[in-house]
N, C-alpha and C positions, 0 to 999 in steps of 0.2 A: 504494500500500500504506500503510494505518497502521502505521506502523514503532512507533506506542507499543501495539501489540497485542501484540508481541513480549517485550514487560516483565512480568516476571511480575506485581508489583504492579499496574501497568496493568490488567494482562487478568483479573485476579481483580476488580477492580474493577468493572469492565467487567460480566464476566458476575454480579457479585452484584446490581448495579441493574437488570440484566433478566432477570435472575430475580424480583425483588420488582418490578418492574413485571409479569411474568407473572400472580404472585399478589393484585396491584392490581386486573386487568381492564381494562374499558372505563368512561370515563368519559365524559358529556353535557357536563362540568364543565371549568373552562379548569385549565390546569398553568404551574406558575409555574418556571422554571428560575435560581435563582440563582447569581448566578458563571462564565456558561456559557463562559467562556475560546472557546478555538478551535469548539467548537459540536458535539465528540464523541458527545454521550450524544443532542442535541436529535433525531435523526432517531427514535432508539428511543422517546424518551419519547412524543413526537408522535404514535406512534401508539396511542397509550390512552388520550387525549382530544379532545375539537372543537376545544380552541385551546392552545395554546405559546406564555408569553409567555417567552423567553431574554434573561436581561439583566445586562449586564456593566458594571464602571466604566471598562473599557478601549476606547476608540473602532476602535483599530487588529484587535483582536481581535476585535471584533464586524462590524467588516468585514469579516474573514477567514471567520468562521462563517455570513455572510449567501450569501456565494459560496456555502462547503461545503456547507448547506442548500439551494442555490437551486431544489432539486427537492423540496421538504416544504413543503406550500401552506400549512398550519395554523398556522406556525413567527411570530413576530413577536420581531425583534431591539428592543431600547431600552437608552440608557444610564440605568444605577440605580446609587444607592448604596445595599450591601446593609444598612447601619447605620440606612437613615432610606428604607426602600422608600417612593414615591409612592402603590401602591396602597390602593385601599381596604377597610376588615376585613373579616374571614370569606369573601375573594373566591375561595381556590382550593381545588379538591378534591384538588390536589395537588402539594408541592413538592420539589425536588430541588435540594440543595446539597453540591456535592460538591468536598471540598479546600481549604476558603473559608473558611472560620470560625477557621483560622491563618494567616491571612493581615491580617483586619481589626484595630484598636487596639482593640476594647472586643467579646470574642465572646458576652459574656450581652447586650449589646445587638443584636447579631445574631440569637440566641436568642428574643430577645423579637418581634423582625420576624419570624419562622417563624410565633411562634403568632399576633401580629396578625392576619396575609393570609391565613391557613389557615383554611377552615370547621370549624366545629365537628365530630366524625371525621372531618376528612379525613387525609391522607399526608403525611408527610414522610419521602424516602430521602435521607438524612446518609451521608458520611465524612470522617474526618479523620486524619491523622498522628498516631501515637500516642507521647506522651514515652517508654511502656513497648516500644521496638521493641527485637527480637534483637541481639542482638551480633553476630552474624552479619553483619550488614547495614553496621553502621557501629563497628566496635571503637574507635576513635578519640570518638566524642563519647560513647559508651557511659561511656566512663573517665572525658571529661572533667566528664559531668552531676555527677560526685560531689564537684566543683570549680564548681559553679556557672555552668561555664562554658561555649563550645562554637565548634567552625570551621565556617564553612559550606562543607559537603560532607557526604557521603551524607544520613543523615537532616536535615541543614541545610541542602542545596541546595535549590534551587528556589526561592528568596526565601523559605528558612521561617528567622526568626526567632525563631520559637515554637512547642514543639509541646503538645498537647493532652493531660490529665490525663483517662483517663475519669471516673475515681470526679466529678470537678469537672464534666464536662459533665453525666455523669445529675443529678448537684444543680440545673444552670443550666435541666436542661428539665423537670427535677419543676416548678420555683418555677416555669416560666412554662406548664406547663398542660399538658404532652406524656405522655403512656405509653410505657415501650417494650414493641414491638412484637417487634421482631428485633436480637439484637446479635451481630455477626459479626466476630471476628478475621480479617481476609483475608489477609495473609504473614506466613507463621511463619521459624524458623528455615533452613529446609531451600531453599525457594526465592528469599528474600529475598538469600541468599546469594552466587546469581548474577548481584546487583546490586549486588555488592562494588564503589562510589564512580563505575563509569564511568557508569552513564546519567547524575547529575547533571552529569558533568562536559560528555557529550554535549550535552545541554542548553543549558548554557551558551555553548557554542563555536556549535552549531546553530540551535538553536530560538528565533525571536523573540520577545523577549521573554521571557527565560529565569527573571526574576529577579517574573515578575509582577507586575509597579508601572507607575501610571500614569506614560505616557509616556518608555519603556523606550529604550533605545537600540535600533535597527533596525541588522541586521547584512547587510553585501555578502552573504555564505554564509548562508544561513537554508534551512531544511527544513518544509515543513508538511504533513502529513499528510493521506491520503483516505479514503475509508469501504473502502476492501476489503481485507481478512485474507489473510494469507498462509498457504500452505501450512507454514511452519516455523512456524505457532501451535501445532501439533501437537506441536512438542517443548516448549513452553511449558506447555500444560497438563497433559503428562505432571509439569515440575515442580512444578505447584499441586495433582495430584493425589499426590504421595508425599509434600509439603506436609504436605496434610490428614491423610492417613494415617498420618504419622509424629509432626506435631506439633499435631494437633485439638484436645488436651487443651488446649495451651497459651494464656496470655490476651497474650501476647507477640509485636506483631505489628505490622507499620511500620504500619499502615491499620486504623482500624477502622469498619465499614459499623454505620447501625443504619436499624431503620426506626421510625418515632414514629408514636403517632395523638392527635391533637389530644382533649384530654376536653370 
């Protein structure tokens, strides 16, 4: 079971990239996956182009996702640094960077590698943690933002030492050449809430490599996830659907999806 299907963030996630891969189609064209961590999304992208290139600066992690993949023939793992990609311009019809761009020291340089490798219209499916996340979620650094300051946990676990200003990112992809396409709040108040500090904390205790940096400390106890859903997604997306419906309006929201088209 993928136990991160179960997370409401997770799984609105989840389903907003295949849905905008839905509305993508079929491509002849190769797809670039940035940041692909444990290798989640690679099965779905894989199949709306001839080739998946998946590429991580973590060795151990791309190990991991070569295994979980090892039934997706199109898929090709490589280590990259997302700041100074190897490829060559205008290569892909489509990129997908999902989580990443708070994580690197310089993200308009990462912004700028998006539109490099990207051909002219082609796709990019972005998200990121948003500094504008519910209170709900994390009342503790919520307070603390008004101080400058922050603990890592909830909105700061998971190695986020930074989260992301939208108004700042549509500037960083105006200047480097992008449209948007689609922008989508995915946790609002309502669901975020039953994420009240324990999955980060999960995480940490479970998950290899919890803190996502190269060359992470490896734990006795470690959990890694499979491709199959559980039956209890069900009560999950009953919470991203009172979500939407309660708090749609709002631009308040741990995650925000967007989709870009290169000009």
């Amino acid at each position: 079971m993928n136990y991160k299907l179960l997370f409401p963030t997770f799984r609105r996630r989840f389903k907003f990239v295949n849905e905008q891969l839905g509305l993508f189609g079929r491509s002849e064209g190769e797809a670039l996956n940035v940041g692909t961590g444990e290798g989640d999304y690679d099965h779905m992208v894989s199949q709306h182009v001839k080739r998946l290139i998946s590429c991580d600066i973590n060795q151990d992690d791309l190990d991991f996702a070569k295994q979980f993949n090892a039934d997706v023939p199109n898929v090709n793992y490589e280590i990259q640094d997302a700041m100074n990609l190897s490829y060559q311009d205008n290569r892909f019809e489509l990129l997908v960077c999902l989580e990443v761009i708070e994580h690197v020291p310089d993200s308009v340089q990462l912004v700028k590698e998006w539109a490099r490798v990207l051909a002219p219209n082609g796709t990019a499916i972005v998200s990121f943690p948003s500094n504008h996340f519910p209170f709900t979620y994390d009342p503790i650094n919520r307070i603390l933002q008004r101080f400058g300051t922050y603990v890592p946990i909830g909105a700061y676990g998971y190695g986020h030492w930074k989260l992301i200003d939208p108004t700042e990112f549509e500037q960083w992809i105006e200047a480097a050449g992008f449209e948007i396409m689609q922008k989508a709040p995915l946790s609002s108040y309502f669901s975020s809430a039953f994420e009240f500090y324990y999955p980060s904390i999960i995480q940490s205790l479970l998950k290899p490599n919890s803190g996502n940096a190269v060359g992470g400390k490896k734990k006795k106890l470690a959990v890694r996830p499979s491709r199959k859903d559980s039956w209890l997604g069900g009560a999950t997306d009953m919470l991203i659907s009172i979500d939407k419906l309660l708090f749609g309006w709002s631009s308040s929201s741990v995650n925000i999806g967007y989709v870009l088209r290169k000009k």
